[in-house]
Backbone bond lengths (Angstrom), bond angles and torsions (degrees), N, CA, C in turn:
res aa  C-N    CA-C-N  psi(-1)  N-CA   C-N-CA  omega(-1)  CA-C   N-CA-C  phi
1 X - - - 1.440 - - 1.523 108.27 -
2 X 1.888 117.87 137.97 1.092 101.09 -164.02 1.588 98.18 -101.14
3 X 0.992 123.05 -170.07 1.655 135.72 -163.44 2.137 93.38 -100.12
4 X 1.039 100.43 -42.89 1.394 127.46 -172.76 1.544 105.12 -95.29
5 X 1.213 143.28 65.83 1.246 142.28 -167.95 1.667 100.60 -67.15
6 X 1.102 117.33 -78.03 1.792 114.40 179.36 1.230 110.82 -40.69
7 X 0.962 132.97 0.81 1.767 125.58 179.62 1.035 110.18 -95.93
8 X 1.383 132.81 104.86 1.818 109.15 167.09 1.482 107.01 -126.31
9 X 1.346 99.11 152.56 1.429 121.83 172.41 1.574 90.26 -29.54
10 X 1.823 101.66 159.86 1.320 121.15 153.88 1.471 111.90 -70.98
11 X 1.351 116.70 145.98 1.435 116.07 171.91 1.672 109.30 -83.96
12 X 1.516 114.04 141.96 1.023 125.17 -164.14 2.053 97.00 -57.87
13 X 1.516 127.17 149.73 1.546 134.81 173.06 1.551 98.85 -81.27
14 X 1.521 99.80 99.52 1.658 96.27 171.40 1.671 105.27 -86.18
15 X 1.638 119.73 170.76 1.474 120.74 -162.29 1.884 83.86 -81.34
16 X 1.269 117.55 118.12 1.404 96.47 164.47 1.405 130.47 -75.40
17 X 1.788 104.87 -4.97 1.828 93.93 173.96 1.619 113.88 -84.54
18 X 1.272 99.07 140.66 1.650 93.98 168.03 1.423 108.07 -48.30
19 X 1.190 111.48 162.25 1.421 133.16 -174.20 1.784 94.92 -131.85
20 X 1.462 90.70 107.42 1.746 132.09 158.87 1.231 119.91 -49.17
21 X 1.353 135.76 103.15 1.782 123.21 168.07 1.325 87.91 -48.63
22 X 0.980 99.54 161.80 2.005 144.43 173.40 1.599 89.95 -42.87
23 X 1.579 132.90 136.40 1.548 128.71 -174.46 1.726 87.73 -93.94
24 X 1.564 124.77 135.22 1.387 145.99 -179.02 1.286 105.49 -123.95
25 X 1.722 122.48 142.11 1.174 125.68 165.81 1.386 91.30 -148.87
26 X 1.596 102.18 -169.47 1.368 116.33 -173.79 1.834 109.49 -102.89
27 X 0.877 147.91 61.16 1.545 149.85 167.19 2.113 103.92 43.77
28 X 0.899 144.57 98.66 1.089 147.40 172.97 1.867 131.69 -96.29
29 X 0.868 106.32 113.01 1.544 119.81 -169.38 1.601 118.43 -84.53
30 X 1.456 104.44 56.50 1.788 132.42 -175.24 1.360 96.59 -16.40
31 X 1.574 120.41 -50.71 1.742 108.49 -165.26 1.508 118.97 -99.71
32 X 1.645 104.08 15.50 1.582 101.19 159.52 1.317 112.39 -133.21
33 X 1.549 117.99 24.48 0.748 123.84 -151.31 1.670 142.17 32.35
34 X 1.422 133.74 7.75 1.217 128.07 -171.02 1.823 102.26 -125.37
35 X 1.352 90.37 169.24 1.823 115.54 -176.78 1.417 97.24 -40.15
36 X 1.187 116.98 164.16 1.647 127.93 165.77 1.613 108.61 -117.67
37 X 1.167 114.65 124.86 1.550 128.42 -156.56 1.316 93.65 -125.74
38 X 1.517 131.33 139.37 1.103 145.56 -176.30 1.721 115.52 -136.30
39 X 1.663 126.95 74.48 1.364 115.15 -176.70 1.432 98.55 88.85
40 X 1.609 107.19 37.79 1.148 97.80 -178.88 1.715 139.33 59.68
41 X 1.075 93.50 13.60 2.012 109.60 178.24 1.885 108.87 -131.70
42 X 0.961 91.96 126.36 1.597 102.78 176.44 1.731 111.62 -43.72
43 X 1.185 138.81 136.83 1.307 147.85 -164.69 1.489 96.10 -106.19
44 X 1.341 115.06 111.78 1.649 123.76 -172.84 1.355 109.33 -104.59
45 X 1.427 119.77 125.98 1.531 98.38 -171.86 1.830 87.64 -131.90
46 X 1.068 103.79 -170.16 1.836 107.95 -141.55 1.548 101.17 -128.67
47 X 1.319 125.57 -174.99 1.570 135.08 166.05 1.471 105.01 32.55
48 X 1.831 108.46 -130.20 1.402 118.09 -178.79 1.200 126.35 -60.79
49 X 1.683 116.85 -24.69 1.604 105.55 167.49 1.310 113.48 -64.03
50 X 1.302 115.13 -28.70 1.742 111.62 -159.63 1.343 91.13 -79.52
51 X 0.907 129.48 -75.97 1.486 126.87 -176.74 1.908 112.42 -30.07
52 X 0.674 97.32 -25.93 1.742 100.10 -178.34 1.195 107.06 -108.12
53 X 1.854 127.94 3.00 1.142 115.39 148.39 1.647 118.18 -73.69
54 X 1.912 89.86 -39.94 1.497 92.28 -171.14 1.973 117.77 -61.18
55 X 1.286 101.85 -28.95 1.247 98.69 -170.51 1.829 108.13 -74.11
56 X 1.383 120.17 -25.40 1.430 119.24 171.30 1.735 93.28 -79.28
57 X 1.303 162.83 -18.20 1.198 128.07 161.42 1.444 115.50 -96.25
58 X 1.561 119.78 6.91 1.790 106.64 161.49 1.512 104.04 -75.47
59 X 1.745 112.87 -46.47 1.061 90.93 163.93 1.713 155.26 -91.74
60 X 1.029 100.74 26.68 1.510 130.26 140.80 1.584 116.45 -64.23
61 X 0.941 150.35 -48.98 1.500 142.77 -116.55 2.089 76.38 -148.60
62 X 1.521 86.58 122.00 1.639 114.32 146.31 1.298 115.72 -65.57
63 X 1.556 110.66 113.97 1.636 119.84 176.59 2.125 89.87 -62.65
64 X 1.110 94.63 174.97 1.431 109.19 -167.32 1.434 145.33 54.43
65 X 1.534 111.68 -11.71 1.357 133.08 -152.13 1.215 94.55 -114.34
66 X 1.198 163.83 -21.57 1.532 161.87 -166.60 1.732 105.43 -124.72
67 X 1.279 126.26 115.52 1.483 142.35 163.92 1.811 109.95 -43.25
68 X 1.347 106.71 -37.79 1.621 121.05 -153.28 1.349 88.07 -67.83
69 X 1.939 119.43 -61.35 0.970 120.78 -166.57 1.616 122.87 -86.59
70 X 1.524 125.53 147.77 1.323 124.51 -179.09 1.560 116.96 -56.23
71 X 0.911 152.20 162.58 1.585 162.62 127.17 1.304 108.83 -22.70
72 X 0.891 114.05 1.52 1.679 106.06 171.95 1.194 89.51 -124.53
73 X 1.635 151.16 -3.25 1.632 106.31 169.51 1.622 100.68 -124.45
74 X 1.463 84.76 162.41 1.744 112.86 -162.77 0.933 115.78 101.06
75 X 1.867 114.01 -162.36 1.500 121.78 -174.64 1.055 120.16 -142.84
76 X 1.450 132.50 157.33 1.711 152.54 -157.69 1.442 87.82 -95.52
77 X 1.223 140.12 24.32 1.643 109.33 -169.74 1.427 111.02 -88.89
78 X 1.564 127.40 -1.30 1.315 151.55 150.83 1.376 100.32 -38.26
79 X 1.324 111.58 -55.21 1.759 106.08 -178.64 1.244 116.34 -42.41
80 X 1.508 111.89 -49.18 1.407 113.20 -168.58 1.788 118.41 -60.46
81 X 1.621 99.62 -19.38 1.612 106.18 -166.67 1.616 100.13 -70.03
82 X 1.492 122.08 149.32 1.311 116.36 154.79 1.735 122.77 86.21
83 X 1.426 89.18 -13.29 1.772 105.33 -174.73 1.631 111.05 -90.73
84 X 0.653 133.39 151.57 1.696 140.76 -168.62 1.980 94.37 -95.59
85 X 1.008 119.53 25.86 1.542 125.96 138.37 1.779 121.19 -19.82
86 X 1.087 128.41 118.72 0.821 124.38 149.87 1.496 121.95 -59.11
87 X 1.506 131.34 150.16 1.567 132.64 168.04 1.743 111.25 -43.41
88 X 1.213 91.54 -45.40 2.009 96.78 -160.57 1.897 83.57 -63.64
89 X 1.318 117.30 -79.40 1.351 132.16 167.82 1.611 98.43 -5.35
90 X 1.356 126.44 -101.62 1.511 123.88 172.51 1.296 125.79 -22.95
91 X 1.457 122.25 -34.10 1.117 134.20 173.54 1.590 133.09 -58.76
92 X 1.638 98.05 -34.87 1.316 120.34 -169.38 1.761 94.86 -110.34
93 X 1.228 124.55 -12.40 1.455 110.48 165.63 1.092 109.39 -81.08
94 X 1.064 124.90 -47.33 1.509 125.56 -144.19 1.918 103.36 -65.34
95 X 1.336 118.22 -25.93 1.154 121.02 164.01 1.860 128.69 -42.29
96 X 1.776 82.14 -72.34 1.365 105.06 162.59 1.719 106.58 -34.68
97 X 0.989 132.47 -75.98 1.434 144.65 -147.17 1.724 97.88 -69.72
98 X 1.264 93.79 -35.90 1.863 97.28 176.58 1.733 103.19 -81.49
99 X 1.158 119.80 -5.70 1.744 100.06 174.64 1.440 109.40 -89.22
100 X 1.966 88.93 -33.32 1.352 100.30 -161.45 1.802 125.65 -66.51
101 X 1.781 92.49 -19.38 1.599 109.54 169.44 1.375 108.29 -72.47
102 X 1.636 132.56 -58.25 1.286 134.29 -132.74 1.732 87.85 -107.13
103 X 1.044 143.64 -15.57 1.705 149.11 139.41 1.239 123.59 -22.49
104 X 1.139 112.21 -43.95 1.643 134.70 -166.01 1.531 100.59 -85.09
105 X 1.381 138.31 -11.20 1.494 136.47 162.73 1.333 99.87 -90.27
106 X 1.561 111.39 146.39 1.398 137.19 -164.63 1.847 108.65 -78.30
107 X 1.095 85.93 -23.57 1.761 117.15 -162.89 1.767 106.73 -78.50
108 X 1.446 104.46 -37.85 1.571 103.85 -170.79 1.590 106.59 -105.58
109 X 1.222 118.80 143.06 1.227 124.80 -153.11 1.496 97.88 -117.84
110 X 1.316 135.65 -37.23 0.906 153.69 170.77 1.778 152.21 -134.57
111 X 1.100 106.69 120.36 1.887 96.93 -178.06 1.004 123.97 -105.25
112 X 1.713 130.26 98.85 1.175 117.48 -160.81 1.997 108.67 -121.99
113 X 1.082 113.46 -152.81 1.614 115.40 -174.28 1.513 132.90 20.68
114 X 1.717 110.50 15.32 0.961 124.35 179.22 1.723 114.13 -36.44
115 X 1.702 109.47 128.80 1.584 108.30 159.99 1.557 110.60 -119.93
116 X 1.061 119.90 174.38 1.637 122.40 -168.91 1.256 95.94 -152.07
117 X 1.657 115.63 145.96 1.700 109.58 -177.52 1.399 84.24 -166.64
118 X 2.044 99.04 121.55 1.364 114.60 -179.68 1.305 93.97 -91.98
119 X 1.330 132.56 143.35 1.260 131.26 145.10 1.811 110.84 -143.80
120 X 1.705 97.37 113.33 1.738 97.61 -170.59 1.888 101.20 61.53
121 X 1.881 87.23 -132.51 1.720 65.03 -156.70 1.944 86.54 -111.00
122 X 1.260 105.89 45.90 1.756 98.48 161.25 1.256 110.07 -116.48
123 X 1.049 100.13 153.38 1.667 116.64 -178.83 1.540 103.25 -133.94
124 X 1.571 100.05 113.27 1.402 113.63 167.47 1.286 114.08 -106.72
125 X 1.825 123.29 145.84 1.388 128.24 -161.01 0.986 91.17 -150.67
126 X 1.840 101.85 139.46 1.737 105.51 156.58 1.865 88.37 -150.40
127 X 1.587 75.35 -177.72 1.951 97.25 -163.14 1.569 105.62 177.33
128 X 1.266 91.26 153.09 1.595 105.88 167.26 1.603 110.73 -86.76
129 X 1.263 116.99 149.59 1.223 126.48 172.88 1.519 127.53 -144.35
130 X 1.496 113.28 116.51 1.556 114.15 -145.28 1.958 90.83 -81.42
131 X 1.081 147.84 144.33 1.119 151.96 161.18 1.764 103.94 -102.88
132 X 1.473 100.25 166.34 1.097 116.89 147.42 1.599 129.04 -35.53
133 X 1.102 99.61 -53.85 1.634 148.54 -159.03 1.512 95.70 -73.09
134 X 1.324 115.95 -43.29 1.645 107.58 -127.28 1.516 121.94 154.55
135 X 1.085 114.73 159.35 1.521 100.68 168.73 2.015 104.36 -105.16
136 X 1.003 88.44 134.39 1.717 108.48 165.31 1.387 112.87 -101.25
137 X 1.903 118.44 133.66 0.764 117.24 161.56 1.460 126.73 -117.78
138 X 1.150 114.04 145.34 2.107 111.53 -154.27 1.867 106.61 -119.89
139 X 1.127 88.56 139.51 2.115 89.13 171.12 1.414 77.68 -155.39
140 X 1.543 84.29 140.52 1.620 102.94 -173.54 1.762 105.74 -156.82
141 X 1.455 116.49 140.04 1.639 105.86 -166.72 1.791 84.60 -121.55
142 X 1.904 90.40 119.18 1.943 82.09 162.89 1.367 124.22 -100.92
């Protein structure tokens, strides 16, 4: 009991951000597209690689189209295919749709210098991406 009852200590500054386990994926082989297996066991790599695996398979993967994955990961850029879009129009989504995928991880803090380039029906994208970690930088052709 203190002598000074209305006085109290400061309360200790807890971290108010949640605190993230360590970001894990499986090792990914961008130009054959599949996992990297070592002795027969998946190759797990940690922090900024993982995160820059995950962001080359959201953008891989059509949000809506796969059961496995939630509604929040991947991307709409399917929308853009097939629609009577104007260029400028396509131009200015396709951004949007790339924050709006790679946003949705806890891990990336930011999407910045994004470029977009229609040609026919591929769409190649790159951007900076601020991590936890680090900054990652991504080019990716869909």
């Amino acid at each position: 009991m203190s002598i000074f009852p209305m006085i109290q200590p400061p309360a200790p500054m807890e971290d108010t951000l949640p605190q993230l386990p360590l970001c894990r994926e499986i090792a990914w082989d961008y130009v054959n597209n599949l996992p990297v297996f070592r002795r027969g066991e998946p190759v797990v790599v940690t922090g900024k690689e993982a995160v820059k695996v995950w962001i080359w398979k959201a953008l891989h993967t059509a949000r809506y189209r796969y059961e496995i994955y939630s509604w929040a990961y991947g991307n709409e850029f399917e929308s853009l295919i097939g629609q009577a879009y104007t260029p400028t129009l396509k131009e200015a989504e396709a951004p949007r749709y790339l924050r709006e995928a790679l946003t949705t991880n806890p891990y990336i803090t930011s999407v910045t210098n994004i470029a977009v380039d229609f040609a026919g029906s591929r769409l190649a994208v790159s951007g900076r991406v601020e991590t936890i970690y680090g900054e990652v930088i991504f080019d990716a052709d869909l």
